[in-house]
C-alpha positions as CSV (number, residue, x, y, z in Angstrom):
1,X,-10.2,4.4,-7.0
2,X,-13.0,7.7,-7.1
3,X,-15.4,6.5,-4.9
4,X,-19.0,7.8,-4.5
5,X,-18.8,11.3,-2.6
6,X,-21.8,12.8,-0.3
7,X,-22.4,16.5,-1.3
8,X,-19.5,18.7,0.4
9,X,-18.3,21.4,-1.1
10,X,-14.8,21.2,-0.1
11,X,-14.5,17.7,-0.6
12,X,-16.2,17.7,-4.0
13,X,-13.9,20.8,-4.8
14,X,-10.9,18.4,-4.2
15,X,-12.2,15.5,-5.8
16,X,-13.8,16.6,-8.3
17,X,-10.6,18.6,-9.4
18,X,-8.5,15.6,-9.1
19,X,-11.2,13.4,-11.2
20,X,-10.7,16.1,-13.6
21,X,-6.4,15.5,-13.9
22,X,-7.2,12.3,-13.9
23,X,-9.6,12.1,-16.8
24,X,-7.7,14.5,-18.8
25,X,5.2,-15.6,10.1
26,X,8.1,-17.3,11.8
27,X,9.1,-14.0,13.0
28,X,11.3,-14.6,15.8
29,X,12.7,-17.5,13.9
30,X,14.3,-15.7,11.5
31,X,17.9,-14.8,12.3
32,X,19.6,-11.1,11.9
33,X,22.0,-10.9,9.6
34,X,25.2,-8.0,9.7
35,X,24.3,-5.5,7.7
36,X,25.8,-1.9,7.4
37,X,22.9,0.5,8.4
38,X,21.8,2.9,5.8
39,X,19.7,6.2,6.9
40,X,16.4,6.3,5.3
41,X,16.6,9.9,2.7
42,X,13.3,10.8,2.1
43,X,13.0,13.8,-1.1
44,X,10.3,16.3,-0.3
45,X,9.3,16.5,-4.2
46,X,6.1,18.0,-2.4
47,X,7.9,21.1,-0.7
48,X,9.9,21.6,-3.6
49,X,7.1,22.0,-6.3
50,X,5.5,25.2,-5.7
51,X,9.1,26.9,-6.0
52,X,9.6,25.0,-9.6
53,X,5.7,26.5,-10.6
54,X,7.0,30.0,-9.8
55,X,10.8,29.8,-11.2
56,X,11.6,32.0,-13.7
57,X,15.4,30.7,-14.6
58,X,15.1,28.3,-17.1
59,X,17.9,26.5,-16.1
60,X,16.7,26.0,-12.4
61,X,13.5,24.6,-13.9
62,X,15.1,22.1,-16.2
63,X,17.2,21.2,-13.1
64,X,14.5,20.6,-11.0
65,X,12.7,18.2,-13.9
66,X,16.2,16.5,-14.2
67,X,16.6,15.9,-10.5
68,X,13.3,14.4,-10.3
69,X,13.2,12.0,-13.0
70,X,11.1,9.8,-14.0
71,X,8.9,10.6,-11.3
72,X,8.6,14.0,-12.2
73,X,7.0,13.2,-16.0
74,X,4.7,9.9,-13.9
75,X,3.0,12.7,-11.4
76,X,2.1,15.4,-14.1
77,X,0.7,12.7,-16.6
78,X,-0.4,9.9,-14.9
79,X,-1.4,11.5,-11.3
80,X,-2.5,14.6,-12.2
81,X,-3.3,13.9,-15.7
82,X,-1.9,17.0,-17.3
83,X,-1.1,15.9,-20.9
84,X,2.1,16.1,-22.7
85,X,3.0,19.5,-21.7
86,X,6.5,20.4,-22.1
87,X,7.2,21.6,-18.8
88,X,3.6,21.1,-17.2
89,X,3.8,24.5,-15.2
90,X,0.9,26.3,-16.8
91,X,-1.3,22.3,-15.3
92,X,0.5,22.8,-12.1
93,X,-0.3,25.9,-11.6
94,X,-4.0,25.3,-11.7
95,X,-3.3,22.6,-9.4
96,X,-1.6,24.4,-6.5
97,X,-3.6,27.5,-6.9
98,X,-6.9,25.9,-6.5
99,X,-8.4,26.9,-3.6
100,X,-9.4,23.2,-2.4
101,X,-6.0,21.8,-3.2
102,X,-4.1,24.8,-1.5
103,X,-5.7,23.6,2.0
104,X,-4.9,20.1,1.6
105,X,-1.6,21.3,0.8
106,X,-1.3,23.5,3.7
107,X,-2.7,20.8,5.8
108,X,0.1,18.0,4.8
109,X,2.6,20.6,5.5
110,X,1.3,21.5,8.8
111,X,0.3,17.4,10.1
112,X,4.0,16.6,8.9
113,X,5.8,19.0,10.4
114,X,5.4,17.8,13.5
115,X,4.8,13.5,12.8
116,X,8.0,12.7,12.1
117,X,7.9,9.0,13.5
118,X,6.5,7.5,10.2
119,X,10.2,8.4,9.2
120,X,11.8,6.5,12.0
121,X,9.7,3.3,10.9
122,X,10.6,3.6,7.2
123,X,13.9,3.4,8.6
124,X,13.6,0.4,10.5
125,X,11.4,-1.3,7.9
126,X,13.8,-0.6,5.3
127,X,17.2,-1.7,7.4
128,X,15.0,-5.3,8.2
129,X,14.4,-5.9,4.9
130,X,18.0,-5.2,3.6
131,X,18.5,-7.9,6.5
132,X,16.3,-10.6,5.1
133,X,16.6,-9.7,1.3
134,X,20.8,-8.7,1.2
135,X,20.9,-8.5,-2.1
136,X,17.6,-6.8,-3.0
137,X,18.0,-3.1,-4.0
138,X,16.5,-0.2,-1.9
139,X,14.2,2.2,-3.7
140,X,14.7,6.0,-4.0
141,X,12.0,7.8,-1.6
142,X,10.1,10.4,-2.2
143,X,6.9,12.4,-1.1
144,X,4.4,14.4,-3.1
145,X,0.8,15.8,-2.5
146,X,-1.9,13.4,-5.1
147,X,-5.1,15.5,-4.1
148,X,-6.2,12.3,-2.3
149,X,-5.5,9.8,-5.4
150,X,-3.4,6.7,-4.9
151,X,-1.0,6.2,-1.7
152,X,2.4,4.6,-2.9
153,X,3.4,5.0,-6.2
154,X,6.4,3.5,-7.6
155,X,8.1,4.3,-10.9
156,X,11.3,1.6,-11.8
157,X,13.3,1.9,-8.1
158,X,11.1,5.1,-7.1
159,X,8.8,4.8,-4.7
160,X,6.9,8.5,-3.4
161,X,4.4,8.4,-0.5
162,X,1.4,10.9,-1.4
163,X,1.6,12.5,2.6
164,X,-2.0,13.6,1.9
165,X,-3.2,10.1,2.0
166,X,-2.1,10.0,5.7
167,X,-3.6,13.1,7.6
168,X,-5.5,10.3,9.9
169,X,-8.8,8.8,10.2
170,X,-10.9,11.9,12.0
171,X,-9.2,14.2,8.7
172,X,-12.6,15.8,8.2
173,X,-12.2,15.7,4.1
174,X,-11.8,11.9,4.3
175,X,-15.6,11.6,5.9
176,X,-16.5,12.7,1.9
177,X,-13.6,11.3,0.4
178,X,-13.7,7.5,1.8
179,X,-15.9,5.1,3.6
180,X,-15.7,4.1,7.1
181,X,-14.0,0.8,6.6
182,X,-11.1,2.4,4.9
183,X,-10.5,5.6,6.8
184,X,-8.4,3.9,9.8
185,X,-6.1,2.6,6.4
186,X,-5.1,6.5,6.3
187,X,-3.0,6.8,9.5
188,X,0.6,8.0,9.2
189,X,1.5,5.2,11.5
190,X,0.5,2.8,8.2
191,X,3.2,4.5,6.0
192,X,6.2,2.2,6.8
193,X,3.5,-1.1,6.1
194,X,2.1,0.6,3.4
195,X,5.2,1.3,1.7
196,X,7.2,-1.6,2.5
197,X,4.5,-3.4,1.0
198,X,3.9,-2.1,-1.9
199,X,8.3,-2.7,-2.6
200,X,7.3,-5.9,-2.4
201,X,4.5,-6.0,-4.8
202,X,6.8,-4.4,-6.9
203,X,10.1,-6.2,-6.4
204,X,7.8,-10.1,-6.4
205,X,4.7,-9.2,-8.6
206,X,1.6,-12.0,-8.5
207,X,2.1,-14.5,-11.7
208,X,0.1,-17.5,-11.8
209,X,-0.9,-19.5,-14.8
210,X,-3.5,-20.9,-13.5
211,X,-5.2,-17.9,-11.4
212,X,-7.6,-19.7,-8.8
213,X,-8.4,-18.3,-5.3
214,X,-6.1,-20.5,-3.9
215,X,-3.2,-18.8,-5.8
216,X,-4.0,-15.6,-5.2
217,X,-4.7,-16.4,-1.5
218,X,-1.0,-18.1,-1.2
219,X,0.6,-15.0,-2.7
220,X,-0.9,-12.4,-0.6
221,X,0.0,-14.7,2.1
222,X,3.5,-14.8,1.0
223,X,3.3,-11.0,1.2
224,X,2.1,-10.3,4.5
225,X,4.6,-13.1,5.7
226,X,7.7,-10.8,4.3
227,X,5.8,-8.2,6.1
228,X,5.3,-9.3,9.4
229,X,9.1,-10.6,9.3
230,X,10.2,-6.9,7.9
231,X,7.7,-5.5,11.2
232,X,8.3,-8.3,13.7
233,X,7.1,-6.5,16.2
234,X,3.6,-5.7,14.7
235,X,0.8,-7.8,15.6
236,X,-0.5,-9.4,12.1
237,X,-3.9,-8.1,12.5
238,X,-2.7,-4.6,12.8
239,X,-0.9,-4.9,9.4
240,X,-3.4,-6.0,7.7
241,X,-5.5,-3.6,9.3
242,X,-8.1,-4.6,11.5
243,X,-9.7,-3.5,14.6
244,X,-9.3,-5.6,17.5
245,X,-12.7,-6.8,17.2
246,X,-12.2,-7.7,13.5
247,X,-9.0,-9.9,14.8
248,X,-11.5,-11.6,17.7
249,X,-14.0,-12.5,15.1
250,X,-11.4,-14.3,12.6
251,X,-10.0,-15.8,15.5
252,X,-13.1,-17.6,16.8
253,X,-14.6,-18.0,13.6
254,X,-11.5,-19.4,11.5
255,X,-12.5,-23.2,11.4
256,X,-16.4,-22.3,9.9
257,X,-14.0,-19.8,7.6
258,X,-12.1,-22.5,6.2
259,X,-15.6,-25.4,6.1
260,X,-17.3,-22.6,4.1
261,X,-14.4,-21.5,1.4
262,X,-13.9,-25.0,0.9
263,X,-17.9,-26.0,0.8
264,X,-19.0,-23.4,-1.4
265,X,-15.8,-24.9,-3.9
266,X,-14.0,-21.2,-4.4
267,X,-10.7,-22.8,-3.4
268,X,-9.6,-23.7,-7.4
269,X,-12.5,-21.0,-8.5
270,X,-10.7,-19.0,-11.3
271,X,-13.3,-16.2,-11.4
272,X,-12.0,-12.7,-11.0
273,X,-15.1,-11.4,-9.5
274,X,-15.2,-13.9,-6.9
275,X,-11.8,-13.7,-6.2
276,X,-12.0,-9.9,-6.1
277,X,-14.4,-10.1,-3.2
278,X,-12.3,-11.9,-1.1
279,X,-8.7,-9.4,-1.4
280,X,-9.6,-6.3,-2.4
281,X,-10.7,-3.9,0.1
282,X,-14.9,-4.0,0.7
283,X,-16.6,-3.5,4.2
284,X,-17.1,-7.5,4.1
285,X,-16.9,-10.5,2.4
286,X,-20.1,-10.9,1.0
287,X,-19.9,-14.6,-0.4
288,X,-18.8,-15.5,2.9
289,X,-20.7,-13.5,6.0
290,X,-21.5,-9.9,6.4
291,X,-19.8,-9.8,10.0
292,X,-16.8,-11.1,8.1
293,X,-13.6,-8.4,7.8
294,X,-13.0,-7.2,4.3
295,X,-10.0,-9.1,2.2
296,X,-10.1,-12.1,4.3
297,X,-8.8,-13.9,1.7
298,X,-5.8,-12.0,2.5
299,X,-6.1,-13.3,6.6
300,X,-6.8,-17.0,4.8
301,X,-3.6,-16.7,3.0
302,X,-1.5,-15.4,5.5
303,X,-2.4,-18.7,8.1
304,X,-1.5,-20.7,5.2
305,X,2.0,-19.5,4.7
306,X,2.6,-19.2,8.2
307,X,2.1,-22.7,8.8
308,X,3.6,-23.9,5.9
309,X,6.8,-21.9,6.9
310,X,7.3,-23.4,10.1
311,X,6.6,-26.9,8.8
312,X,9.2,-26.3,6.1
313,X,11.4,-23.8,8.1
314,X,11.3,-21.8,4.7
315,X,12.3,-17.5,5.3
316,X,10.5,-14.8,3.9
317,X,13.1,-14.1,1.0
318,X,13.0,-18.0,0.3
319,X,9.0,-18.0,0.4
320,X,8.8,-14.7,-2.5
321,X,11.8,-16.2,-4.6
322,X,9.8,-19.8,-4.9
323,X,7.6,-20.4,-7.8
324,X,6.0,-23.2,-5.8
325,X,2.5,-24.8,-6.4
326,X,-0.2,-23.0,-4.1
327,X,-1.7,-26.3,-4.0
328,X,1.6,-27.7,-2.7
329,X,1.9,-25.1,-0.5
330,X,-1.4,-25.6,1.2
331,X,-0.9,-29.4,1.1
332,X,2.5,-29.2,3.0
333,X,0.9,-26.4,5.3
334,X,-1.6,-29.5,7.1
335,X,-3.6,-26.2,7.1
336,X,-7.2,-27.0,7.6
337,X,-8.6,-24.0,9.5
């Protein structure tokens, strides 16, 4: 999502070119299965772009769009917005030559070439969830360079990590680019999460007939349950990243949490503004308290889950397969903040 930009030239360079493409837990619990290990391949689509701009062979170049595919067709359209050029080199050249998106290029190339631990955490996120989902498929990774446009990407068992999106939270073009309650969301340690995640989004997408809070609070439980099972060993406030003092005030404030969803009546409320403010990302949750962490519906969900998984000894793979009622769910959890 653009978001409103102070006045920077470098940072309105980027953006403003990239607006332009555009527009054109039971954790422990949980028992470890054998599995065979498989080592985490990551492509470098972004490394190996420039040398497609410049090729000459026509063969090499078709090569290069075969090996690729889809993702190849997904990031000149739909990222970068360039039409239904053949080949897209003449779009991608004005891309990579721009002198804004050459130093965020440069700058991805230079942060990762020494951060390399984000890749031993895909790894390990990506062996624990073969481990709790044994017959779910692994997805094809890839990187590319989005000019600060959406993280994770996934195209049918794709999934490419824009590395730009991860330079860390003191990257001086992400003062202009995002505000402060996202920009510790743009760490390379949140690549692994981030990812793993979005697999999951992908692999179990949200369906609900009915489409009250409650529902939409039980599923993104239901994810961030999978998560903290595939990341046993990260604390849950940390993956749905908050700051410590974010985690200390949903701790001491989570009965008056649950007395005021549950008084104001938003539990079964179906509207998609309301239920917007409570898990999508904001600085707060205004309906609720402006000291409040953003997405707490998210947090809300999550204790649900939790509890209803121990009650029911239910794993993370069982939780995502089950169609079952939220209001079930929270009934069976003897949740009550």
């Amino acid at each position: 999502m653009i978001r409103h930009l102070k006045q920077n030239s470098y940072a309105m360079a980027i953006c403003l070119l990239t607006a332009a493409f555009i527009a054109c837990n039971g954790k422990a619990s949980e028992a470890r299965s054998s599995v065979t290990r498989h080592p985490v391949t990551i492509e470098r689509f972004d490394r190996e772009l420039p040398a497609y701009v410049l090729q000459t062979d026509t063969a090499a170049a078709a090569g290069f769009r075969e090996k690729y595919a889809p993702f190849f067709s997904v990031y000149s359209r739909q990222i970068l917005g360039l039409g239904d050029a053949p080949d897209f080199r003449e779009g991608l050249n004005l891309f990579l030559t721009h002198e804004a998106i050459a130093q965020l290029y440069a700058d991805t190339e230079s942060h990762f070439a020494s951060d390399t631990a984000w890749i031993a955490a895909l790894q390990q996120g990506f062996d624990r969830y073969s481990e709790l989902f044994p017959q779910a498929p692994r997805p094809r990774l890839l990187t590319h360079v989005s000019g600060l446009n959406q993280s994770i990407v996934t195209v049918d068992s794709l999934l490419s990590i824009s590395l730009d999106c991860y330079l860390g939270a003191d990257y001086p073009l992400y003062e202009q680019r995002y505000y402060i309650y996202e920009r510790g969301l743009h760490e390379s340690g949140r690549i692994a999460y981030d990812a793993l995640e979005v697999w999951l989004r992908t692999r179990y997408p949200y369906e609900s007939k009915r489409n009250a809070l409650l529902d939409r609070m039980v599923y993104e439980g239901k994810i961030l349950y999978a998560l903290a099972s595939i990341f046993p060993e990260a604390d849950e406030y940390r993956l749905l990243g908050y700051t410590d003092e974010q985690a200390q005030w949903c701790q001491t404030n989570e009965a008056e949490i649950w007395h005021q969803v549950v008084s104001k009546k938003h539990l079964f409320n179906t509207e998609s503004m309301l239920i917007h403010k409570y898990v999508e990302p904001a600085p707060f949750v205004a309906v609720l308290h402006q000291d409040s962490p953003g997405r707490l519906g998210r947090w809300i969900g999550y204790q649900i889950v939790k509890r209803y998984a121990q009650e029911k000894k239910k794993s993370a793979a069982e939780l995502l397969a089950s169609p079952d009622d939220a209001g079930e769910i929270l009934a069976e959890s003897k949740y009550n903040g």
